[in-house]
C-alpha positions as semicolon CSV with decimal commas, in nm:
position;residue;x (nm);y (nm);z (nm)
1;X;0,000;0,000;0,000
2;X;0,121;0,364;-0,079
3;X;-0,033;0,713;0,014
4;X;0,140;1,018;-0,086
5;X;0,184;1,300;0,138
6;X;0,063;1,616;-0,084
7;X;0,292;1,940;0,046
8;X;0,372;2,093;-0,321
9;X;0,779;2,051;-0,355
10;X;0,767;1,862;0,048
11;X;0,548;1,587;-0,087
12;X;0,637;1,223;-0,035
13;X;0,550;0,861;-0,054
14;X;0,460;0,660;0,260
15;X;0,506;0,305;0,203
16;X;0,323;0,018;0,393
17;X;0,417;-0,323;0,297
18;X;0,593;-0,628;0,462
19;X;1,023;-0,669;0,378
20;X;0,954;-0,289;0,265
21;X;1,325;-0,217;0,427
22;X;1,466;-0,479;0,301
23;X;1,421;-0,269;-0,056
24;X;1,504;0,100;0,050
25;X;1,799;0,111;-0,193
26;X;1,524;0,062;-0,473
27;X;1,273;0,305;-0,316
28;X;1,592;0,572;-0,228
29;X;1,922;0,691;-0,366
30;X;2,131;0,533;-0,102
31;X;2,401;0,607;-0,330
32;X;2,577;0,850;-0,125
33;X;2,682;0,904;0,276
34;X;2,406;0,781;0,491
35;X;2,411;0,806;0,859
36;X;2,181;0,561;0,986
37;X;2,058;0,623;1,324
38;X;1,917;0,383;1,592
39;X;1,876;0,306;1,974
40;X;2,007;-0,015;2,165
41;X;1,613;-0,152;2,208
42;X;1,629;-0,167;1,820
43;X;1,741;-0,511;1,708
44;X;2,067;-0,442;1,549
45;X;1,984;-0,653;1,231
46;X;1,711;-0,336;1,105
47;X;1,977;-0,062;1,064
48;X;2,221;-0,356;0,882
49;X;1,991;-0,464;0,650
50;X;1,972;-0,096;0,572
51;X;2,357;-0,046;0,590
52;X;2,395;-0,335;0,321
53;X;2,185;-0,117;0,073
54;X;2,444;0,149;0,100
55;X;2,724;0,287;-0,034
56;X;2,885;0,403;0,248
57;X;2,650;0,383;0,540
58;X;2,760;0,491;0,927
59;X;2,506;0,329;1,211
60;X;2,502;0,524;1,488
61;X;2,306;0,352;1,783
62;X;2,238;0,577;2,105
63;X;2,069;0,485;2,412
64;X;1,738;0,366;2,417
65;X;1,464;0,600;2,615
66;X;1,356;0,970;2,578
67;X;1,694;1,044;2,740
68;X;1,855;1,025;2,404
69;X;1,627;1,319;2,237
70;X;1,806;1,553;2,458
71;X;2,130;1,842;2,330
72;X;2,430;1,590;2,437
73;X;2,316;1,320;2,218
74;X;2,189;1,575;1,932
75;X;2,528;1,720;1,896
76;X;2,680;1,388;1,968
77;X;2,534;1,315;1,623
78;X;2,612;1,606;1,405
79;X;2,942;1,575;1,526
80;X;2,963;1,283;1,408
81;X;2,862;1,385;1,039
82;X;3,114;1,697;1,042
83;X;3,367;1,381;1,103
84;X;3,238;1,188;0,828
85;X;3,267;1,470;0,578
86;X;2,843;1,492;0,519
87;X;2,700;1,754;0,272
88;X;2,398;1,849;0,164
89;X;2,368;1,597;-0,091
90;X;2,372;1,313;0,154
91;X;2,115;1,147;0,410
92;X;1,971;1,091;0,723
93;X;1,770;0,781;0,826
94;X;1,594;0,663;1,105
95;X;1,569;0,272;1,199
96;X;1,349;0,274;1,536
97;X;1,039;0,427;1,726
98;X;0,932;0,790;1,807
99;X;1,279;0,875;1,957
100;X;1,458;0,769;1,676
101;X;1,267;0,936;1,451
102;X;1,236;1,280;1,604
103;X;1,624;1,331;1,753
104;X;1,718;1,186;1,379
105;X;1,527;1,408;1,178
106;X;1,629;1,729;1,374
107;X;1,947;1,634;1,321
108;X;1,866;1,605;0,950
109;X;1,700;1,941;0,923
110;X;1,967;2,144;1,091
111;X;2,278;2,010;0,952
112;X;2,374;2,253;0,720
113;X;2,032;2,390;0,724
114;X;1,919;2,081;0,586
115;X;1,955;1,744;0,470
116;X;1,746;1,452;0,321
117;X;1,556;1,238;0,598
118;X;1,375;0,905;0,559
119;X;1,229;0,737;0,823
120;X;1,196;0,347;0,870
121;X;0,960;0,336;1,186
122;X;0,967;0,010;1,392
123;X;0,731;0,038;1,630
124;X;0,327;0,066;1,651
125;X;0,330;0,404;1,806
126;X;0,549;0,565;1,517
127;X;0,416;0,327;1,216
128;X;0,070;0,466;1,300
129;X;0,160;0,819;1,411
130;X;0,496;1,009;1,458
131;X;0,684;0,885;1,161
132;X;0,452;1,140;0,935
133;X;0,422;1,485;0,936
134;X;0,745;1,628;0,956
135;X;0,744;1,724;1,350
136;X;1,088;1,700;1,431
137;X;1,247;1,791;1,813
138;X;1,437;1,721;2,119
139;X;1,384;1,742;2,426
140;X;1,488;2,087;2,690
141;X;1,486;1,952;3,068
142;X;1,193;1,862;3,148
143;X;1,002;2,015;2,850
144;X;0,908;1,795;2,591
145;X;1,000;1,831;2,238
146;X;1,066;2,231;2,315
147;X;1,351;2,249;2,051
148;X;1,259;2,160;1,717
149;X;1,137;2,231;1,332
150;X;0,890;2,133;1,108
151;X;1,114;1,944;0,871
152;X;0,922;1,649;0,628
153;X;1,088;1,373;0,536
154;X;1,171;1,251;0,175
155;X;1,055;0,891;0,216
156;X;0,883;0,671;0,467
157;X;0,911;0,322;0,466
158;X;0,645;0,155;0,688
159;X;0,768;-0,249;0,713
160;X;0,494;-0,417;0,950
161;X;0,724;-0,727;0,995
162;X;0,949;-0,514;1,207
163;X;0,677;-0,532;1,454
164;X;0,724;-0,915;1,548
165;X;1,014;-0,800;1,756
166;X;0,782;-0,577;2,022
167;X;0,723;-0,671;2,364
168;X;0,355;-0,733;2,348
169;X;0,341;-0,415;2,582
170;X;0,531;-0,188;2,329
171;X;0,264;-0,344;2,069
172;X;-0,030;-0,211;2,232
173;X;0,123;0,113;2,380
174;X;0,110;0,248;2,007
175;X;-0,236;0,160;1,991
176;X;-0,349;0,429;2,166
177;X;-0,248;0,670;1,906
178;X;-0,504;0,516;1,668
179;X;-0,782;0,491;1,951
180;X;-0,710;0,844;1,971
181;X;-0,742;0,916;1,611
182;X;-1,035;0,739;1,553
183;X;-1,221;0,898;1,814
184;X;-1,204;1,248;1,619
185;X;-1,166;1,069;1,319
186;X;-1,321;0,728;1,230
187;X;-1,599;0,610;1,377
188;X;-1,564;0,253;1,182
189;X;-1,234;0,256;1,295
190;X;-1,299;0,259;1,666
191;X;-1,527;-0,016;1,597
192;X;-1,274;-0,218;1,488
193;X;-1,115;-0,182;1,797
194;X;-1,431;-0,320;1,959
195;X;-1,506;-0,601;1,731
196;X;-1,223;-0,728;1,559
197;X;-0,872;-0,864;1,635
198;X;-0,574;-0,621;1,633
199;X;-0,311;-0,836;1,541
200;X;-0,499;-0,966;1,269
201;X;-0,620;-0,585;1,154
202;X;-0,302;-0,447;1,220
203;X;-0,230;-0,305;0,846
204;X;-0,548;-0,186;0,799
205;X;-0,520;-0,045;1,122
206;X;-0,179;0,161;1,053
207;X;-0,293;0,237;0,691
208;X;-0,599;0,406;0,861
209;X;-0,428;0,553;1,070
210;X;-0,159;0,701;0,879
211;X;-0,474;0,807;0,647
212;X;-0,603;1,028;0,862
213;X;-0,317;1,202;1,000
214;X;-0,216;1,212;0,654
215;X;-0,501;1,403;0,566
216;X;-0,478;1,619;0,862
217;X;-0,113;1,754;0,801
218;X;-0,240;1,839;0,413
219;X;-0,504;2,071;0,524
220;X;-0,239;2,245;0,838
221;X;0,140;2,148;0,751
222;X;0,234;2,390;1,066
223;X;-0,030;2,376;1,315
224;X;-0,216;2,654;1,265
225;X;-0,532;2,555;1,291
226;X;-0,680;2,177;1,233
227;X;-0,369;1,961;1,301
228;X;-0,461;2,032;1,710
229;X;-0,681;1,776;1,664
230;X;-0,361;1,517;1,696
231;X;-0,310;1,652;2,016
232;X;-0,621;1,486;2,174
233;X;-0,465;1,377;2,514
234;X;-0,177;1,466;2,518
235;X;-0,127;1,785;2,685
236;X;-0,282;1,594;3,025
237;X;-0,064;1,307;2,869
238;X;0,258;1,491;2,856
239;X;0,207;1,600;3,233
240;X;0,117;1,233;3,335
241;X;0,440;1,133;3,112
242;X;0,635;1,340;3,311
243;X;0,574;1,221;3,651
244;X;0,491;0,846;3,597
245;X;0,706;0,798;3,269
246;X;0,929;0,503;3,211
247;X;1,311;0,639;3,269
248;X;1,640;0,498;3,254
249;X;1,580;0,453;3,661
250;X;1,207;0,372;3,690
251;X;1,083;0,073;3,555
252;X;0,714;0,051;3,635
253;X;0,625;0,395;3,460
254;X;0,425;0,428;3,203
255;X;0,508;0,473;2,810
256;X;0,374;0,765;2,589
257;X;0,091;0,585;2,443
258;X;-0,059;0,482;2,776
259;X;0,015;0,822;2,925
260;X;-0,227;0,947;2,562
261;X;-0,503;0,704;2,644
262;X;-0,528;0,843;2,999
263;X;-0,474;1,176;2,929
264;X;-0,804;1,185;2,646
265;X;-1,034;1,022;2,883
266;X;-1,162;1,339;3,064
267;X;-1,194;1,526;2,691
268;X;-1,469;1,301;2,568
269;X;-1,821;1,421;2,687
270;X;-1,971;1,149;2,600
271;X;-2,018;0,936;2,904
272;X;-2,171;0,673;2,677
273;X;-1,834;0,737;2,468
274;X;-1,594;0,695;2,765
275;X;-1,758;0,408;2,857
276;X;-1,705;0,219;2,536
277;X;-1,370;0,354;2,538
278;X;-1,302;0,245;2,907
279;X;-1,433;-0,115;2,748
280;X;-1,157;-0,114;2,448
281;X;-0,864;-0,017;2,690
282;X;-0,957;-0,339;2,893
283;X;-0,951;-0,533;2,582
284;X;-0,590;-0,375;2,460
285;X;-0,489;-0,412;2,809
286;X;-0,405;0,013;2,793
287;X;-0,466;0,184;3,112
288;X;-0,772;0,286;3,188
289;X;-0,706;0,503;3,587
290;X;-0,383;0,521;3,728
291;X;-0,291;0,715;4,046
292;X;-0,044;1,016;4,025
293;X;0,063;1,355;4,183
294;X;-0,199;1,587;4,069
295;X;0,008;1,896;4,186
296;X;0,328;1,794;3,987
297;X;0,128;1,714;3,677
298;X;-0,034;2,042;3,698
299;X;0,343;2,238;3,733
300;X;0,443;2,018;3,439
301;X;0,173;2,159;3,227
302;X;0,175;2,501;3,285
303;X;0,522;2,508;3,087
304;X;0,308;2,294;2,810
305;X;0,476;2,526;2,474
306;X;0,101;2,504;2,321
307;X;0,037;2,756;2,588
308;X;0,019;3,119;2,434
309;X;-0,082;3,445;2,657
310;X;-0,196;3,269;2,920
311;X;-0,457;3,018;2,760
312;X;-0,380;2,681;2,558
313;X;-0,559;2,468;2,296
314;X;-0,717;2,109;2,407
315;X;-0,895;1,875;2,216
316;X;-1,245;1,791;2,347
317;X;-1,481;1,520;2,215
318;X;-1,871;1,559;2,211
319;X;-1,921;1,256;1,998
320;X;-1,745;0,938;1,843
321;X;-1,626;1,134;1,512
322;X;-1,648;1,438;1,634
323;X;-1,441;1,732;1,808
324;X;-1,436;2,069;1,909
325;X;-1,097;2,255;1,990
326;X;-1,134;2,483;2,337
327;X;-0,913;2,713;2,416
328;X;-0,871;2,760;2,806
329;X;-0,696;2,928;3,086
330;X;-0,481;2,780;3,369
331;X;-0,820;2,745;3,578
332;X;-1,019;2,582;3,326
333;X;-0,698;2,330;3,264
334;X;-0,689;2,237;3,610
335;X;-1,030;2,198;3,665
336;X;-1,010;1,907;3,400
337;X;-0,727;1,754;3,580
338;X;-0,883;1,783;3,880
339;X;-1,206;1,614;3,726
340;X;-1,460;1,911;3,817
């Protein structure tokens, strides 16, 4: 399957189809410097079978964990280019999940002002959502994806089969990200979720996915208007993320996609809604209440960057397939959290 991402001279393909990385070279010109860049949860064997496609290809593998999309490891990397002698004419790719892809491609769009990218996602969460769209960042302390550019990529290559190698945790963790975008989205979608097996569905399920965001970043490249929407849960998310996160010292956090499906619950309206949702969590095995520090998740959001003179965007949903953008103050935010 192929759907074309339509941004005049930024357009590209997005590729869906099993041993897809196995034929980059034919889909790319690999014919040049490539720095491929991975993290140590990615089995080693995705960035060499791109490597082998090469000409002269340099993996770079850096830790796994949000840790790595921080300035150390970002400079780490371009670094290493200026080493290797990288121009313009040569390429960036990313072989891994959401981390991979966004420390990799702001690399990419800030060497020299700008270099190819392609991104090979390997995980549910960044097959269905992040590897699209051009959002590129790393993190700033404890802000989230603070430093960063819009920056599309040439090429992405979406190989399914890479999935085989998730935890069965990791699987369902990017899950949420299509919950989330059927909800606003795709009402049939969500009702796949209900009705039908995931693992069997699961290309339909990305391709859907990928469809709407797809569609999304057409109409609102930048985010002025529309593509909020994609934020459905995640500025609650992003605080919850903070606090109960998985790090390199806590084990029994929570990953991003869990910290999304808890962080949209209190936007739907729809009690009816939430309760069907509550039901399709239980079936994922996603979290559906977890208990955390109200006060520090509050803090944490109040340095949200969506916030602008005082009041930020969310994402509410009245209906299954529908949504309404709000823009509120620090009260109204925290009267959400709180659940009043």
């Amino acid at each position: 399957m192929k759907l074309t991402m339509r941004l005049g001279e930024r357009s590209y393909d997005i590729i869906l189809k099993r041993g897809a990385l196995h034929n980059l070279g034919l889909l790319a010109n690999l014919n040049r410097r490539v720095l491929i860049v991975t993290d140590s949860g990615v089995p080693a064997e995705y960035a060499e079978i791109v490597r082998a496609q090469c000409r002269e290809g340099h993996i770079e593998t850096v830790p796994q964990g949000e840790g790595s999309k921080c300035l150390k490891v970002y400079e780490k990397l371009l670094c290493r280019m200026l080493e290797l002698g990288f121009d313009r004419g040569d390429l960036v790719v990313a072989v891994g999940g959401g981390v991979v892809g966004d420390l990799a491609g702001f690399v990419a769009a800030t060497y020299m002002r700008g270099v190819d990218f392609i991104n090979c996602p390997t995980t549910t969460l960044s097959q269905i959502d992040s590897s699209i769209g051009g959002k590129v960042a790393v993190d700033l302390g404890a802000a989230k994806n603070i430093v960063g550019a819009f920056w599309q990529p040439r090429l992405v290559v979406v190989d399914p089969d890479t999935l085989s190698t998730l935890p069965r945790r990791h699987f369902i963790n990017g899950l949420a990200e299509a919950v989330k975008m059927s909800l606003t989205s795709d009402a049939e979608l969500f009702e796949m979720f209900e009705k039908l097996d995931v693992d069997a569905e699961i290309e339909t399920i990305i391709y859907r996915s990928l469809l709407i965001k797809k569609q999304v970043v057409e109409k609102d490249e930048t985010e002025k208007g529309m593509r909020a929407i994609l934020n459905l849960g995640h500025t609650l998310g992003h605080g919850i993320e903070a606090v109960k996160g998985i790090t390199g010292r806590r084990t029994n956090g929570l990953y991003h996609g869990e910290c999304v499906a808890l962080g949209l619950l209190p936007m739907i309206e729809d009690r009816q809604l939430a309760k069907r949702v509550r039901a399709v969590y239980r079936k994922l095995g996603l979290p559906a209440r977890v208990a955390y520090n109200k006060e520090k998740v509050w803090a944490y959001m109040l340095h949200d960057k969506k916030f602008r003179d005082g009041r930020i965007t969310v994402v509410k949903v009245p209906g299954l397939g529908c949504w309404r953008l709000d823009k509120l103050d620090a009260d109204g935010l925290n009267a959400i959290l709180m659940g009043k």
